[in-house]
C-alpha positions as CSV (number, residue, x, y, z in Angstrom):
1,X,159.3,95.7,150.3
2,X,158.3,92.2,151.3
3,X,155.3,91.6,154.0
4,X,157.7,90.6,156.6
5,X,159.9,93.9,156.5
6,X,156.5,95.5,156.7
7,X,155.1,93.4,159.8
8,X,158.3,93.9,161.3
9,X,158.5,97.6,161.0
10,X,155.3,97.9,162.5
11,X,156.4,95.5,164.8
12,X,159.0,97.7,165.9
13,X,156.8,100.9,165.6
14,X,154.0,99.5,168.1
15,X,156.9,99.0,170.5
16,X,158.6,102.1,170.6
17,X,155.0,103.8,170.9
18,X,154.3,101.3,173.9
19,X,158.0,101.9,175.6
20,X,157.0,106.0,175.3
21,X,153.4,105.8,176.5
22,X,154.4,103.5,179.5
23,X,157.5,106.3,180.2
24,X,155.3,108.7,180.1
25,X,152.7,107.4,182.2
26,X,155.5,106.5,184.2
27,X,157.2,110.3,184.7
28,X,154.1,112.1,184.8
29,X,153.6,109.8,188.3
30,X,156.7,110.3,189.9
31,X,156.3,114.2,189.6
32,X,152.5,114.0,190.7
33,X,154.3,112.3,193.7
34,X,156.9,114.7,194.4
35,X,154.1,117.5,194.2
36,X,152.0,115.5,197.3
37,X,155.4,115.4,199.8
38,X,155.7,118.3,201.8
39,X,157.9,120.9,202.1
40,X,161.1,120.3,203.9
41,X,161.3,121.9,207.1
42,X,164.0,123.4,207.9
43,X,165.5,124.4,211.5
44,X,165.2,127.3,212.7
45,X,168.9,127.8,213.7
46,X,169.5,126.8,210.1
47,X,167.9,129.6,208.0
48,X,170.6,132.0,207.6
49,X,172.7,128.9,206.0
50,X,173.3,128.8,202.8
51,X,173.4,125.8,201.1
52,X,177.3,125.1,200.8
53,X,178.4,127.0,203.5
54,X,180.9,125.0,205.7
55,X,179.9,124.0,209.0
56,X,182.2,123.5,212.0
57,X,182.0,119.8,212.8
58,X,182.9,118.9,216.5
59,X,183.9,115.1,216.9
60,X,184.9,114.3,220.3
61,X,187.1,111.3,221.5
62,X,184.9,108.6,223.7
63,X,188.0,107.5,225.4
64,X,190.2,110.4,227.1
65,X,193.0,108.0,226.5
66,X,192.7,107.6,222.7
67,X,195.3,110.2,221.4
């Protein structure tokens, strides 16, 4: 191999070691964040539903008129 197949591999190896450092740095933030939020609250009229469960949905007409 020639120098310049040699600079540019570790051309090429510096940057992928760069890109996973920085994603790294990157994920082990957003989960530190997640970890600070607090817990969501739910209602108390919502406990006993399960997630999926469907829910009756009431949509009423602002004009009587509208048919």
């Amino acid at each position: 191999m020639n120098d310049v197949t040699i600079f540019i591999f570790g051309l090429s190896f510096a940057a992928v070691v760069g890109a996973t450092f920085a994603f790294m740095w990157k994920m082990t933030g957003a989960v530190l964040e997640d970890v600070k939020k607090p817990p969501k609250i739910v209602h108390p009229e919502m406990k006993e539903v399960q997630d999926g469960d469907e829910l009756l949905v009431f949509k009423g007409l602002e004009d009587p008129d509208d048919k």
